[in-house]
Each structure stands twice: as structure tokens, then as C-alpha cells.
PyMOL commands that place a pseudoatom at each C-alpha (Angstrom):
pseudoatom trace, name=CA, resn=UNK, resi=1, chain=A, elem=C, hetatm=0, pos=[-6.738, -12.904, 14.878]
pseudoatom trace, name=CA, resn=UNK, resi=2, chain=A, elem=C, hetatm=0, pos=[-8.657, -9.479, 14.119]
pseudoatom trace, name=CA, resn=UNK, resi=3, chain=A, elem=C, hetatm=0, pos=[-6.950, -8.076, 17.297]
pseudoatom trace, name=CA, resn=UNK, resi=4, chain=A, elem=C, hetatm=0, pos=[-4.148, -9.432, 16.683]
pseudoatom trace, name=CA, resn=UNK, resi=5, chain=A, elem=C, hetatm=0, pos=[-3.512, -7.550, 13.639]
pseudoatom trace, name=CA, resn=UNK, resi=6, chain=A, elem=C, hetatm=0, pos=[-4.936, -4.546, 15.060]
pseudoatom trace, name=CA, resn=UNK, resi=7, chain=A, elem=C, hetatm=0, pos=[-2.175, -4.732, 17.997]
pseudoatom trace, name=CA, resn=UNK, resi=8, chain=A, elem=C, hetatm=0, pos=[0.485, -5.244, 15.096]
pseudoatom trace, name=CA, resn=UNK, resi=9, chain=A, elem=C, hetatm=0, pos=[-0.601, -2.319, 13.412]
pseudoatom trace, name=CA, resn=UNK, resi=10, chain=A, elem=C, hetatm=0, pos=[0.141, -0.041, 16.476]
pseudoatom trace, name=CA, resn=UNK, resi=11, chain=A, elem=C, hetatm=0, pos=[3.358, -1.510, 17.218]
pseudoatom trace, name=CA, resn=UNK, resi=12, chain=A, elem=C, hetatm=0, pos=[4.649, -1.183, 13.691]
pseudoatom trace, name=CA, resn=UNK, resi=13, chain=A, elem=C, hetatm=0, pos=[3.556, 2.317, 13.389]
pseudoatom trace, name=CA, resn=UNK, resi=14, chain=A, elem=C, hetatm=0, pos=[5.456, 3.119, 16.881]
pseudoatom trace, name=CA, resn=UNK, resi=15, chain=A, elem=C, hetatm=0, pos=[8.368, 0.877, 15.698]
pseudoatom trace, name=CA, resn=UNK, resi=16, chain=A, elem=C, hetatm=0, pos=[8.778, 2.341, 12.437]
pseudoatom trace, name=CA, resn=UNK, resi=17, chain=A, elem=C, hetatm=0, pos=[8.370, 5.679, 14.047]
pseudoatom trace, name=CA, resn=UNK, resi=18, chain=A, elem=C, hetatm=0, pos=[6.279, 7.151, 11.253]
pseudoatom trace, name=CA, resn=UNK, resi=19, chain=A, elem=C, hetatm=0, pos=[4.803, 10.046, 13.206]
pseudoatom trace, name=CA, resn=UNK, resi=20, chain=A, elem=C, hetatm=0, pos=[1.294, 9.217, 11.971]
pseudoatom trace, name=CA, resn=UNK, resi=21, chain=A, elem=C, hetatm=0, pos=[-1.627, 11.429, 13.603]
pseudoatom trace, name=CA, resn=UNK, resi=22, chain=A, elem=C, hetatm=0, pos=[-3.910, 9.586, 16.228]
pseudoatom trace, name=CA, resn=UNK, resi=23, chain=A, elem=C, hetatm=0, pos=[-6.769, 9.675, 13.635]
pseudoatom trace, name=CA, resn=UNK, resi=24, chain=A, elem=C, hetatm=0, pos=[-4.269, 7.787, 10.939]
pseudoatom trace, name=CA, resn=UNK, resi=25, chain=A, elem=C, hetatm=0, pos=[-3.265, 4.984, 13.936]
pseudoatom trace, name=CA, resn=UNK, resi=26, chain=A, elem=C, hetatm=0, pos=[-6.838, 4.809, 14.504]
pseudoatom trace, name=CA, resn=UNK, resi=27, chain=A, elem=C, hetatm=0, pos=[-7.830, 4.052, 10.689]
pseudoatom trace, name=CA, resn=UNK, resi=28, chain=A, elem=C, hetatm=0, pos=[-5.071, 2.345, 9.882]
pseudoatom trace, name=CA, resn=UNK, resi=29, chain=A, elem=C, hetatm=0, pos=[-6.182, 0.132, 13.204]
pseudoatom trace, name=CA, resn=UNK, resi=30, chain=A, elem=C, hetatm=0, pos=[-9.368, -0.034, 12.476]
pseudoatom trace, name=CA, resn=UNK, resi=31, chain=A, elem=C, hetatm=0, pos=[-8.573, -1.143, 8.594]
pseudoatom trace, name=CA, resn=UNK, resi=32, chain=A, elem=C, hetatm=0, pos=[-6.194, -3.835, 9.917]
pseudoatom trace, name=CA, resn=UNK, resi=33, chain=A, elem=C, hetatm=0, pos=[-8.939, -5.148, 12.571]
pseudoatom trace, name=CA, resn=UNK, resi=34, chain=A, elem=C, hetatm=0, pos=[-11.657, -5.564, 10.129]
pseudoatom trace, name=CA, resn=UNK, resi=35, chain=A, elem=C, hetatm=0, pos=[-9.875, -6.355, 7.009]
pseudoatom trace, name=CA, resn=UNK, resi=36, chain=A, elem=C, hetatm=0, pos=[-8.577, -9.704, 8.602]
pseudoatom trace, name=CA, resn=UNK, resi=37, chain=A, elem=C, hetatm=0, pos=[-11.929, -10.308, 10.680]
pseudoatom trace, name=CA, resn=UNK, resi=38, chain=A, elem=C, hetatm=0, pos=[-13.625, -10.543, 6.885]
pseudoatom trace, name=CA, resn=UNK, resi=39, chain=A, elem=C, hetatm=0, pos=[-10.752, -12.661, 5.402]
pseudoatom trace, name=CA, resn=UNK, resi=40, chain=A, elem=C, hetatm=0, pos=[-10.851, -15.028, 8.737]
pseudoatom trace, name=CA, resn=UNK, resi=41, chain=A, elem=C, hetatm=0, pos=[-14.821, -15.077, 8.504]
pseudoatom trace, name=CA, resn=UNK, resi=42, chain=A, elem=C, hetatm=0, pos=[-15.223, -15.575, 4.843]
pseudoatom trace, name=CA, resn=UNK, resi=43, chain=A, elem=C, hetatm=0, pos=[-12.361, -18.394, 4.987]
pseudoatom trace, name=CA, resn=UNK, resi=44, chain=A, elem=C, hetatm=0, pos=[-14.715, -20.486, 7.016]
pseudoatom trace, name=CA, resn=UNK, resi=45, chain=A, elem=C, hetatm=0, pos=[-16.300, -23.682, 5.835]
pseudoatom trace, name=CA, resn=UNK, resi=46, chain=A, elem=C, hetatm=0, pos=[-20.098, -21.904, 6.512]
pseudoatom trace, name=CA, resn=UNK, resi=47, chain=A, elem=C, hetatm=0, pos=[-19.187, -19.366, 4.487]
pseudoatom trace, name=CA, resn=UNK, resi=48, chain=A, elem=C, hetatm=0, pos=[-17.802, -21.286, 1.609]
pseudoatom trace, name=CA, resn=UNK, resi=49, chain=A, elem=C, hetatm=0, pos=[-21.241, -23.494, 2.017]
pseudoatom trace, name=CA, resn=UNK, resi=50, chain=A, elem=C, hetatm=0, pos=[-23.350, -20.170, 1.856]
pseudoatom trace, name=CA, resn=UNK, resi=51, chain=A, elem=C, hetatm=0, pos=[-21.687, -18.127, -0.928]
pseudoatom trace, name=CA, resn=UNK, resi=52, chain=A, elem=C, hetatm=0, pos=[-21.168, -20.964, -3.380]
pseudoatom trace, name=CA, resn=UNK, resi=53, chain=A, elem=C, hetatm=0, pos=[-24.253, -23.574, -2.359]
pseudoatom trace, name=CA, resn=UNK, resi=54, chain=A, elem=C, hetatm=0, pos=[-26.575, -24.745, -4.860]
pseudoatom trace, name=CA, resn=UNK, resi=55, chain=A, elem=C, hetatm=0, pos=[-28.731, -21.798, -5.770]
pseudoatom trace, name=CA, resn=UNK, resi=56, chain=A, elem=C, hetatm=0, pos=[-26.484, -19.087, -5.605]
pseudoatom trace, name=CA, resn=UNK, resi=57, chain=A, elem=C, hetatm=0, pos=[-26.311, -16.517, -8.802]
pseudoatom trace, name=CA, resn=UNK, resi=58, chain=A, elem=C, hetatm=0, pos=[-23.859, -14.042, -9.539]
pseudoatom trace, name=CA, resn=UNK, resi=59, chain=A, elem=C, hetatm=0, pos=[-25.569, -11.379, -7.098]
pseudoatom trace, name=CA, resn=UNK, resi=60, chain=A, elem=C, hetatm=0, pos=[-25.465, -13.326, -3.917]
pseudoatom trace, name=CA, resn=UNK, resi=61, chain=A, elem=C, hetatm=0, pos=[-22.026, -14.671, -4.820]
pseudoatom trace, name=CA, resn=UNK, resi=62, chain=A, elem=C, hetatm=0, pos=[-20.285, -11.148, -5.220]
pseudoatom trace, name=CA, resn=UNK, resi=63, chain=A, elem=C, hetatm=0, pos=[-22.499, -9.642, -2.363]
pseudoatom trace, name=CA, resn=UNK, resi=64, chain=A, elem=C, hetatm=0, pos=[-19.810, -9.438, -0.167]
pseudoatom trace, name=CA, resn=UNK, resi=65, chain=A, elem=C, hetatm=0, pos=[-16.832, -7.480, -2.382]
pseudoatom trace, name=CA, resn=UNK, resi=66, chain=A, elem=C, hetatm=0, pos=[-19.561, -5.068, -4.499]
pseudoatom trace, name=CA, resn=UNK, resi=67, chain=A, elem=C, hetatm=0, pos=[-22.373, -2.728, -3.187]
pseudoatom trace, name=CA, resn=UNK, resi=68, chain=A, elem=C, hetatm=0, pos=[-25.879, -3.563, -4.201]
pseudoatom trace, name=CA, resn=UNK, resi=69, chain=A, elem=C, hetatm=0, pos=[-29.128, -2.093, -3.422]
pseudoatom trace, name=CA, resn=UNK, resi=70, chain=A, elem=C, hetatm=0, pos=[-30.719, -3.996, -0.056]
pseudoatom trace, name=CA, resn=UNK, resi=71, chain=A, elem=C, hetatm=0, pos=[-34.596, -5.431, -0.601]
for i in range(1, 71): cmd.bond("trace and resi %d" % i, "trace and resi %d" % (i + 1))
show_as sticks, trace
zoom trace
């Protein structure tokens, strides 16, 4: 699905014809890749399991969406 969107990124930005630089496609790739890698991932029932088991606090929950300080 991740490179799926990534492939639908560069087609849109050729088919829209928005004369983006190579290092914009290339972002704006990259963003599309791994934004919908995380969504697919987190969707998952093992990560539903993990980030809202029994013994999770507010840290371990928002983990993934804030940045925190690594023991």
C-alpha cells in the first residue's frame, strides 16, 4: 500500500503538471510512502494490542504521534 501511494504521488504530480523540482517529487514521495506505511502499520490488530494493552500509561500510548526522550 506504502508504494502504492508513493507511485500515486508521482503520477499526480506529472498529471497535474505542477512543475515541482526533483527534490519536492522526492519529499512529497517520500511523505506519501511513509505516511501510509504508519497508518497501515498502526491499523493492525498487534498494534492496537500493544498501544492500548493493560499497562499502558499516557507515555507509551502517545509514543508514536509526540517526541519523547529515549531511556
Amino acid at each position: 500500500m506504502s508504494v502504492g501511494a508513493a507511485v500515486a504521488m508521482v503520477f499526480y504530480v506529472t498529471w497535474k503538471d505542477l512543475q515541482w523540482t526533483p527534490i519536492q517529487i522526492i519529499l512529497a514521495t517520500w511523505m506519501a510512502f511513509d505516511i501510509v506505511g504508519a497508518i497501515v502499520t498502526n491499523a493492525t490488530s498487534a498494534a492496537k494490542r500493544w498501544y492500548r494493552g493493560e499497562g499502558q500509561e499516557f507515555r507509551e500510548y502517545f509514543g508514536l504521534i509526540a517526541f519523547r526522550r529515549l531511556d
